[in-house]
Every structure is written in structure tokens, then in C-alpha cells.
TORKOL-4160 file (C-alpha; in steps of 0.2 Angstrom, whole numbers, padded with zeros to 4 digits, m for minus):
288
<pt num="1" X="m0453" Y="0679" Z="0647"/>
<pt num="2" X="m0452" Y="0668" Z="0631"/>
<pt num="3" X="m0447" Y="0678" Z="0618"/>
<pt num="4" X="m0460" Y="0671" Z="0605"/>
<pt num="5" X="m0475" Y="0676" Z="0620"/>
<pt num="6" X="m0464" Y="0692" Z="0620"/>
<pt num="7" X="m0467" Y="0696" Z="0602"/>
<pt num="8" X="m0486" Y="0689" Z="0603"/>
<pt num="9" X="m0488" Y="0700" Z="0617"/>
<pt num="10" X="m0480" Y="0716" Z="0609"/>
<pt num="11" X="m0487" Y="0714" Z="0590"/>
<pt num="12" X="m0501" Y="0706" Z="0591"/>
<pt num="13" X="m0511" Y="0719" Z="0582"/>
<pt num="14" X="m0494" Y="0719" Z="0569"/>
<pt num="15" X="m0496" Y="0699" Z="0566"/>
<pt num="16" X="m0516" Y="0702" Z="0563"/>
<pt num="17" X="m0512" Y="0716" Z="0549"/>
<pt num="18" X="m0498" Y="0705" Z="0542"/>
<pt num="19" X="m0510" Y="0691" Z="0541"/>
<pt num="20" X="m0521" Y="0702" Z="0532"/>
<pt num="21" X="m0510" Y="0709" Z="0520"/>
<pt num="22" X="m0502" Y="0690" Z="0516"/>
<pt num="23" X="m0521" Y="0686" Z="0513"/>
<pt num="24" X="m0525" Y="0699" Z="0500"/>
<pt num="25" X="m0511" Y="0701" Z="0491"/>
<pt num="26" X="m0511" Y="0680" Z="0487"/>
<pt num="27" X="m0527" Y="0688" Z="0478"/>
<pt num="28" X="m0517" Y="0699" Z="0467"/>
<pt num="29" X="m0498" Y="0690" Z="0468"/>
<pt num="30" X="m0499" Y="0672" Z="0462"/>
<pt num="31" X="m0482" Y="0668" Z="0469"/>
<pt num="32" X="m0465" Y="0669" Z="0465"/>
<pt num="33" X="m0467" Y="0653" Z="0452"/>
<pt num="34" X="m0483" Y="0660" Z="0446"/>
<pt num="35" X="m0484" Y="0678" Z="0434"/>
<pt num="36" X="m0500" Y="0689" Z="0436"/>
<pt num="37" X="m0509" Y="0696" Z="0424"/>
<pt num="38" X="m0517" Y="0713" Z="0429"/>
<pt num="39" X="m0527" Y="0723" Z="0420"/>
<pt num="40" X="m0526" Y="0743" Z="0422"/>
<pt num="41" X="m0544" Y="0751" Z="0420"/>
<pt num="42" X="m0541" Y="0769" Z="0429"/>
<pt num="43" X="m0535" Y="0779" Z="0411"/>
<pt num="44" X="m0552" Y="0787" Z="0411"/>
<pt num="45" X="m0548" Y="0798" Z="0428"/>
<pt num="46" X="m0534" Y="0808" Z="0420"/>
<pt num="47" X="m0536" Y="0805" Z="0401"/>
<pt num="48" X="m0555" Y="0804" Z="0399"/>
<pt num="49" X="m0566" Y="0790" Z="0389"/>
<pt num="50" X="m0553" Y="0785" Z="0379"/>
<pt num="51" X="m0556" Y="0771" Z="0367"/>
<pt num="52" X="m0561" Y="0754" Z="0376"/>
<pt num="53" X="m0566" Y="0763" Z="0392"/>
<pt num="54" X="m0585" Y="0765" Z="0385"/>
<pt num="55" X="m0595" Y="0752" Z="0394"/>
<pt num="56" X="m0586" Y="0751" Z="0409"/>
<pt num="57" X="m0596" Y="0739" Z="0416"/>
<pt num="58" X="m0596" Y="0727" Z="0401"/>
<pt num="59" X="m0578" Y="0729" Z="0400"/>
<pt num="60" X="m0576" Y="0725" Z="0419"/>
<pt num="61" X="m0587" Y="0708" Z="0415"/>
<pt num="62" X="m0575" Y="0702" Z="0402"/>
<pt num="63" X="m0561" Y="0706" Z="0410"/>
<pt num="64" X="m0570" Y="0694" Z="0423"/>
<pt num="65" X="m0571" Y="0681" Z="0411"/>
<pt num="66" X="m0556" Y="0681" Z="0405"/>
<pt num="67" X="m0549" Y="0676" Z="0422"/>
<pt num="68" X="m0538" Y="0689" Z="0424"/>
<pt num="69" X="m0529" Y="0690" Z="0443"/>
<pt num="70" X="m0533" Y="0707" Z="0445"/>
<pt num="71" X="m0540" Y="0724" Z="0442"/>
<pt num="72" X="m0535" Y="0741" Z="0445"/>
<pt num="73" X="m0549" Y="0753" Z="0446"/>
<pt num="74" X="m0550" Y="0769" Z="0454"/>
<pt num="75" X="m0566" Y="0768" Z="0467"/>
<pt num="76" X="m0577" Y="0778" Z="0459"/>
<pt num="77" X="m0579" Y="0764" Z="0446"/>
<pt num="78" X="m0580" Y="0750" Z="0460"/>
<pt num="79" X="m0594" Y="0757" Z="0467"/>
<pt num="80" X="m0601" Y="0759" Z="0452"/>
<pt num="81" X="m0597" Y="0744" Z="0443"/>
<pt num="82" X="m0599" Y="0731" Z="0458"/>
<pt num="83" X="m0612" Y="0722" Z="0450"/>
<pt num="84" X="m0599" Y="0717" Z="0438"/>
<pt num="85" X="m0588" Y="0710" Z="0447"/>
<pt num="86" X="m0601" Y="0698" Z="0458"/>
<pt num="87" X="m0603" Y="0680" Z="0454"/>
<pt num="88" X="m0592" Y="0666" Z="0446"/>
<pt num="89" X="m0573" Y="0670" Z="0449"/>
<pt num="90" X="m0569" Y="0689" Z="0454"/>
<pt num="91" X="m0552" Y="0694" Z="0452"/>
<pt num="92" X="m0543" Y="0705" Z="0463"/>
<pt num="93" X="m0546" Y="0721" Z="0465"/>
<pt num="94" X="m0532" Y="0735" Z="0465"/>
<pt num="95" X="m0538" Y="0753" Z="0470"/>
<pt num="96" X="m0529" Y="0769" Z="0463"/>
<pt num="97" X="m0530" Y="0781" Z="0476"/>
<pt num="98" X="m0522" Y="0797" Z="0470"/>
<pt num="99" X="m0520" Y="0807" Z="0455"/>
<pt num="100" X="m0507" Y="0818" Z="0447"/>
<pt num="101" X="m0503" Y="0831" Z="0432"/>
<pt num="102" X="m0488" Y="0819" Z="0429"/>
<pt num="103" X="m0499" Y="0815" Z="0412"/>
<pt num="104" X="m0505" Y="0831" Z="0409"/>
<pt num="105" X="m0522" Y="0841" Z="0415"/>
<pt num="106" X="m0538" Y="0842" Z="0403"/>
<pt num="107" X="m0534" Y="0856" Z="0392"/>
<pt num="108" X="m0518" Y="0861" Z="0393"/>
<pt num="109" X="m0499" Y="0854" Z="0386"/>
<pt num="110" X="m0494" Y="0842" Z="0402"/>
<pt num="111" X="m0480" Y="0857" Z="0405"/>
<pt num="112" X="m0488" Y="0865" Z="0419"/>
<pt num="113" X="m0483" Y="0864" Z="0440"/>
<pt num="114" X="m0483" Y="0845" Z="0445"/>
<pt num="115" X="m0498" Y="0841" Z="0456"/>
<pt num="116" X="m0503" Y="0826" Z="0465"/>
<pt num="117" X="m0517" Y="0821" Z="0478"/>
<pt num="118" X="m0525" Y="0808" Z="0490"/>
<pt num="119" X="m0542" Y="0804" Z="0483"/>
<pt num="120" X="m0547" Y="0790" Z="0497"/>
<pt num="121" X="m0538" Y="0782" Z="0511"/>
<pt num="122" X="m0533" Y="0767" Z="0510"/>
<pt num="123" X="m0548" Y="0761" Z="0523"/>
<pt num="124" X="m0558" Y="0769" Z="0511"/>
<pt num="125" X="m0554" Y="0757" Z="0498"/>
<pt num="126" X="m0554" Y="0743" Z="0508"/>
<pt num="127" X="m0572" Y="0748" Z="0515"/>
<pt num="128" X="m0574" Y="0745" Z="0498"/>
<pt num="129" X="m0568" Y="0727" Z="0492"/>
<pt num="130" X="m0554" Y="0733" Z="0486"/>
<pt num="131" X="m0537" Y="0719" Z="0491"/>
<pt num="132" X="m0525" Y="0733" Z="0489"/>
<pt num="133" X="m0520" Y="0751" Z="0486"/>
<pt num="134" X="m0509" Y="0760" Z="0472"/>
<pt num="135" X="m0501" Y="0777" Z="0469"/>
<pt num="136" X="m0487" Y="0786" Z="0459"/>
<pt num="137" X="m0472" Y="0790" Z="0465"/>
<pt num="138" X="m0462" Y="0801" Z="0452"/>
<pt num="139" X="m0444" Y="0805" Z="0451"/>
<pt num="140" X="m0432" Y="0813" Z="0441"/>
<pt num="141" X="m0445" Y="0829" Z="0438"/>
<pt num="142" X="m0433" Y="0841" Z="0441"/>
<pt num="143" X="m0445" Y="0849" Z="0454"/>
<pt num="144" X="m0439" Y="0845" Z="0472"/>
<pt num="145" X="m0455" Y="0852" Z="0481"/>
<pt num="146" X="m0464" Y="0840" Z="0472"/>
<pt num="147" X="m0455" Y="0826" Z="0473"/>
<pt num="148" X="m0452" Y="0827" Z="0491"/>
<pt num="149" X="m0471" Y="0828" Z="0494"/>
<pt num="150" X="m0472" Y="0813" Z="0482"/>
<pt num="151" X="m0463" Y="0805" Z="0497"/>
<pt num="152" X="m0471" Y="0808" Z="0512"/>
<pt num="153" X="m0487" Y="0805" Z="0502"/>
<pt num="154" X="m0482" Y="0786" Z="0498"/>
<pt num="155" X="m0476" Y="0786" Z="0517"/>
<pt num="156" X="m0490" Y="0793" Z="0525"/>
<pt num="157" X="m0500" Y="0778" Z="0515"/>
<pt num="158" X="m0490" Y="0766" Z="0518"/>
<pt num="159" X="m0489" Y="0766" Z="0538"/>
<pt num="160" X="m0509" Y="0767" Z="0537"/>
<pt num="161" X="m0508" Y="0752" Z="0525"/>
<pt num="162" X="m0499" Y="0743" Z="0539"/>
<pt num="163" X="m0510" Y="0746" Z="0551"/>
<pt num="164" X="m0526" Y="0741" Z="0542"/>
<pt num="165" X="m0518" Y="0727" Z="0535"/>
<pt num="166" X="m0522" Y="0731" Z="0516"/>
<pt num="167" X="m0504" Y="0729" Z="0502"/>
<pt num="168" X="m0498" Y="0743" Z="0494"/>
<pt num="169" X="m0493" Y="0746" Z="0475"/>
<pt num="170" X="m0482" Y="0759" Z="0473"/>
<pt num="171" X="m0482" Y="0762" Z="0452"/>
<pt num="172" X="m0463" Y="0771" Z="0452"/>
<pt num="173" X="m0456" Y="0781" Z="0437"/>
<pt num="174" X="m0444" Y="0793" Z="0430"/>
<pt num="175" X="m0452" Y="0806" Z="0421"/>
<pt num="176" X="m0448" Y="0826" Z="0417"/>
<pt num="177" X="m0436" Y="0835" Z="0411"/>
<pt num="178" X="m0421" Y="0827" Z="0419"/>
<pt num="179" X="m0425" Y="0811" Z="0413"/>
<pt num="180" X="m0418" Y="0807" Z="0395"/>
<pt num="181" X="m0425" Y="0788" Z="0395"/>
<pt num="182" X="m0438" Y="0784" Z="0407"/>
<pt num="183" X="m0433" Y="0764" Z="0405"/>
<pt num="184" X="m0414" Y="0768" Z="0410"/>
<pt num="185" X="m0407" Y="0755" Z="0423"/>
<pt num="186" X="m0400" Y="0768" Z="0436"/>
<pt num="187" X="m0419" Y="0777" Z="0436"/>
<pt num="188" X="m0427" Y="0757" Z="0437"/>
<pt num="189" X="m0415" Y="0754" Z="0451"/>
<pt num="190" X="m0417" Y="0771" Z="0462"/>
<pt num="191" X="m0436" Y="0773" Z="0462"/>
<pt num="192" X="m0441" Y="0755" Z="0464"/>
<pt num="193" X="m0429" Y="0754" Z="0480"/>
<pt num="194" X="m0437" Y="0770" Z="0486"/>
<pt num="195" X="m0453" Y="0759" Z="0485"/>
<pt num="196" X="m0448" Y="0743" Z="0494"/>
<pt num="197" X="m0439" Y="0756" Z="0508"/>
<pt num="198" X="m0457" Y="0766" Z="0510"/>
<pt num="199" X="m0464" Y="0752" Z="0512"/>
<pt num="200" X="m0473" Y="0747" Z="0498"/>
<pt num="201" X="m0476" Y="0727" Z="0496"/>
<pt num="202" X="m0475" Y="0725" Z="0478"/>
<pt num="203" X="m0469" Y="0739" Z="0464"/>
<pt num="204" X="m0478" Y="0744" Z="0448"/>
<pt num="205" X="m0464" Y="0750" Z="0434"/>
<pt num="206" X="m0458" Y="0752" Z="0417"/>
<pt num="207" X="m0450" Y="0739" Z="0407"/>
<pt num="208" X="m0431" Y="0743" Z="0404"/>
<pt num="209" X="m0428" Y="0735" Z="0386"/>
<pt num="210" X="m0422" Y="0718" Z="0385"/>
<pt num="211" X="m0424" Y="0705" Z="0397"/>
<pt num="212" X="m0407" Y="0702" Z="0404"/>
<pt num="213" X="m0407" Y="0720" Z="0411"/>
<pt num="214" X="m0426" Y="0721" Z="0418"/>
<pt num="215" X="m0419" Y="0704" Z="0428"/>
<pt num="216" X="m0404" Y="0715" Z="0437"/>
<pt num="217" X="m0416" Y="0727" Z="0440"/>
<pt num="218" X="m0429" Y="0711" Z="0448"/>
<pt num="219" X="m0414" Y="0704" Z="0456"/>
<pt num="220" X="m0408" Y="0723" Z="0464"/>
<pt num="221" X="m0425" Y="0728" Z="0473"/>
<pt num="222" X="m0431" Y="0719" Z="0490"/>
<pt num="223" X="m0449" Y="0719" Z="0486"/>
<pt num="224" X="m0460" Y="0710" Z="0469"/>
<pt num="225" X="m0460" Y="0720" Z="0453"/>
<pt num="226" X="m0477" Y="0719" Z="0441"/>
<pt num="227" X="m0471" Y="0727" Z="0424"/>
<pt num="228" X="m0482" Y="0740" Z="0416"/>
<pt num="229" X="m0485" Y="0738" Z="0397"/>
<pt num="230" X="m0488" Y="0755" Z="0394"/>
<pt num="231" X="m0494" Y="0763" Z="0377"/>
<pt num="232" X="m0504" Y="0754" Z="0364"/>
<pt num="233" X="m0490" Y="0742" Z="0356"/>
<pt num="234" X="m0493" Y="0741" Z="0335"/>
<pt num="235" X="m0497" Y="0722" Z="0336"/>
<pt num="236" X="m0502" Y="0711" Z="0349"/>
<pt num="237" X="m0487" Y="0701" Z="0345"/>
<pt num="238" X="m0477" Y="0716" Z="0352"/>
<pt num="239" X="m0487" Y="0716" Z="0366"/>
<pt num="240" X="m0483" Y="0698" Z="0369"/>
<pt num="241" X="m0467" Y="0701" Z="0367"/>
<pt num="242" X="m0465" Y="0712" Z="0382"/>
<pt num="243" X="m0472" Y="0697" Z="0393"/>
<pt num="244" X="m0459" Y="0685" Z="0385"/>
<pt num="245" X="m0446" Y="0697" Z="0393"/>
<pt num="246" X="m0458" Y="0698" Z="0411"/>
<pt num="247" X="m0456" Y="0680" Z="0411"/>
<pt num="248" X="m0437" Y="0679" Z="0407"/>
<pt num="249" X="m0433" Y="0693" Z="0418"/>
<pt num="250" X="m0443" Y="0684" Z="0432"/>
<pt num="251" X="m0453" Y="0698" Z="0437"/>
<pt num="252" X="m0470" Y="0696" Z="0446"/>
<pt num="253" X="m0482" Y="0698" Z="0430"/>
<pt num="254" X="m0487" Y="0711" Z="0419"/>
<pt num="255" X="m0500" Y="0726" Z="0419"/>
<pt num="256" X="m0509" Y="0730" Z="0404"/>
<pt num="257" X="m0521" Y="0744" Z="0400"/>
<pt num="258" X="m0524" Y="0748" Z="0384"/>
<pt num="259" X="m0515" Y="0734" Z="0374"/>
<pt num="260" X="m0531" Y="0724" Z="0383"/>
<pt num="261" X="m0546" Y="0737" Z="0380"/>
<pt num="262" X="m0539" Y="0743" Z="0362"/>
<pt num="263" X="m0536" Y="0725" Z="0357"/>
<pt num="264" X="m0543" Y="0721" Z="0342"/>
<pt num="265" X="m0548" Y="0703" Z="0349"/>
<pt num="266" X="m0544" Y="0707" Z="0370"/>
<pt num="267" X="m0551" Y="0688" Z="0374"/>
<pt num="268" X="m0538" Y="0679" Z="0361"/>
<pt num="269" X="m0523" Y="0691" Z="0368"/>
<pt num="270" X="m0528" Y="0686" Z="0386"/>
<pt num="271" X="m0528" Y="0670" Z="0384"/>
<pt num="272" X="m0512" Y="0672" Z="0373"/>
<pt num="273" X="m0503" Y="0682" Z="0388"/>
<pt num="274" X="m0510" Y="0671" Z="0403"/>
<pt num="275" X="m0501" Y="0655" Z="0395"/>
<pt num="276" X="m0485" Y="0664" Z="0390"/>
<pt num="277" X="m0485" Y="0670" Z="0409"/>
<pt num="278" X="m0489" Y="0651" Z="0414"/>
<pt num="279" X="m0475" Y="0646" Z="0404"/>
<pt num="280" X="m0486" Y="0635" Z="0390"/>
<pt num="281" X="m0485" Y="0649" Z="0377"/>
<pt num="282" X="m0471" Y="0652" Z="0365"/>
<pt num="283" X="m0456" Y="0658" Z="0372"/>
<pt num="284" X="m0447" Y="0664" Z="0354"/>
<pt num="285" X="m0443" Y="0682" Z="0351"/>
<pt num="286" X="m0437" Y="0687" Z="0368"/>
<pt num="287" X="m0424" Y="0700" Z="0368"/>
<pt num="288" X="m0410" Y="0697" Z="0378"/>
């Protein structure tokens, strides 16, 4: 038999989901020449109705208009919220489907046991528009019971993500009481591998510092790496200083939560981000 009929043959189903997953992330992923510009909208699950999250379904529309690539909401809000996102140009949806203690629970000082759970399937989010799937993985907690559940959680996703044919976003980071600096290299370099070898597509992660060394950490792992901008910077130009250093370090794009909803004018920073990621904004004040 030909191997090429051979492989047909044996994967057919495997090509299909491929197919699938090639098709929704060049939703999310605007290729390796082109930097995305996501926007996180799921704070509200763990942290409540901070500032900027009022209004969700106005804030979904300008996010909307804006033109950003994509948006990651947890489903709850995509159900409710769909009529936002219909008509004109709707970017690409990113569903979170877990949630943890890593941040802290309502009430308490964050030093509690660490916890984390499955809220949907991925073909639950799927079933619901959604172009791929997110969850945490955490390392360095100091809690091996945890961590190893962290594991075969992000497996267990990944190999249903396979089948289904939706991407997976794994958002990896050190965090606890063995980690001294969440942005160090050697914590960068571990948990983004441990992403690309579960299976994940693409990796959601923090920023290490300076350019050159986020671009070893880029260069180091198999799979894309979208950087996460984190807490509210004190200017927006701090902000877009972060995305200088994306572009330098030739990561995939950037994901900003509240330095977009807690901008002071969030249309004139997106537009500001989208051309530095497109490479006509100014390139001045990158750390190397």
C-alpha cells in the first residue's frame, strides 16, 4: 500500500481535526510575520467587577471595533454577551475553561490550599463559537499534589482538543513560595516546554524583562508564545513598551487585560499597540 493512502487511510479523522485546529487558530494567530493583539476579559470570574468589566457587553462591542484579533472570555460571558459580538468583524474567541485559587479566593489572603478546576469541556466551548480553549498551568508552588493534578488536567484537555479539532492555550507560570521572580528565564523556559510537550498549540506567559532574553526564551520553546501584560502599567506608554519588547523578542503578540479596560482612552492605546505590533509604530524605548 502507498504510504500517503496509508496515512489517509490510518488518520483520516487526525487530518480532519488538524484541519480544524489550523483553521481556528489563523483566527486567533495572525502568523509568524504578524503579532496579535488579544484582549483578556475573564478577570471578573476570580477577582469580581473590577473597574472596566461593568458593561460587559458594551466593553465586548468596542473591543469589537477596535479590531482586535481576539478575546478571551470565560463562557458564561459568551453566552451572554453573543449579541456583541455578531455583525461587522468579530474577532476571535478564546475560552477559559478552568479556574484556580492561584490568585486568591473571595475573602480570604490567597494563602490558602491551591485549587483548580474544569468548568467546560472543551466541546462545550466549541458548541459555543468559541476558536479555542485556555487554562493554567502553575509551577514552582511548592505543592506537588497540586502541581501534578495541574498536569494531568492540561493533558486530559489537550488530547480531547485533538480530537475535536479546537487549539489549546495553556497560560504557564511560576508562582508560590518557591518562586523568587516569576519572570526568571529558567521558570520561562520549564513551564512553557511543559506546554508545547502536553500538547498545547500556542502558550500564554509572562514577560521576562528585556527583550533579548524574552527572544531565547521564544527561540527555546517548540510552540507560539502570546505575552501576557499583566497588572495595570502606570502610563500607557509603559504599556506600550512591553509590546516594543513582544516585537523585538519575536513572540506571537501580546495579551492585555486591564491596561485595555482601565485605560484611560482604551480606543487610542489599541490603535497605538496594533501599529507598534504591525511594525508602523515607534520602535524607540525597547529594553534590550
Amino acid at each position: 500500500m502507498h504510504d500517503d493512502f496509508a496515512f489517509g487511510a490510518r488518520k483520516e479523522g487526525a487530518v480532519l481535526s488538524e484541519s480544524g485546529k489550523a483553521i481556528r487558530l489563523s483566527r486567533i494567530s495572525r502568523g509568524p510575520k504578524q503579532k496579535s493583539l488579544v484582549v483578556a476579559f475573564d478577570h471578573a470570574l476570580v477577582l469580581g467587577p473590577i473597574p472596566g468589566t461593568e458593561n460587559p457587553r458594551e466593553q465586548i462591542q468596542r473591543f469589537a471595533r477596535a479590531g482586535v484579533d481576539a478575546l478571551l472570555l470565560n463562557i458564561g460571558l459568551l453566552r451572554g454577551c453573543i449579541d456583541s459580538l455578531l455583525g461587522g468583524a468579530t474577532p476571535g474567541i478564546i475560552a477559559r475553561i478552568d479556574w484556580t485559587t492561584l490568585w486568591g479566593t473571595p475573602g480570604q489572603d490567597g494563602n490558602g490550599p491551591l485549587r483548580s478546576c474544569l468548568l467546560a469541556r472543551p466541546e462545550d466551548a466549541l458548541r459555543h463559537g468559541a476558536d479555542a480553549v485556555l487554562t493554567y498551568l502553575a509551577v514552582g508552588t511548592g505543592d506537588a499534589d497540586f502541581e501534578a493534578k495541574e498536569i494531568a488536567r492540561n493533558a486530559e484537555v489537550a488530547r480531547e482538543c485533538e480530537r475535536i479539532g479546537i487549539p489549546f492555550i495553556i497560560e504557564t507560570l511560576a508562582r508560590g513560595k518557591n518562586v523568587a521572580n516569576p519572570a526568571d528565564p529558567k521558570w520561562l523556559n520549564l513551564h512553557t516546554r511543559m506546554a508545547a510537550e502536553l500538547g498545547a498549540d500556542m502558550a500564554k506567559t509572562d514577560y521576562a524583562g528585556d527583550a533579548a532574553t524574552m527572544r531565547r526564551v521564544v527561540e527555546g520553546c517548540p510552540i507560539p508564545i502570546l505575552v501576557l501584560g499583566g497588572s495595570r502599567y502606570s502610563s500607557d506608554d509603559e504599556a506600550l513598551d512591553l509590546v516594543r519588547g513582544v516585537v523585538a523578542a519575536g513572540a506571537a503578540g501580546v495579551f492585555f487585560g486591564r491596561n485595555v479596560f482601565q485605560a484611560d482612552d482604551m480606543e487610542s492605546f489599541l490603535q497605538k499597540a496594533r501599529a507598534v505590533l504591525d511594525g508602523s509604530g515607534t520602535t524607540h524605548a525597547v529594553r534590550k
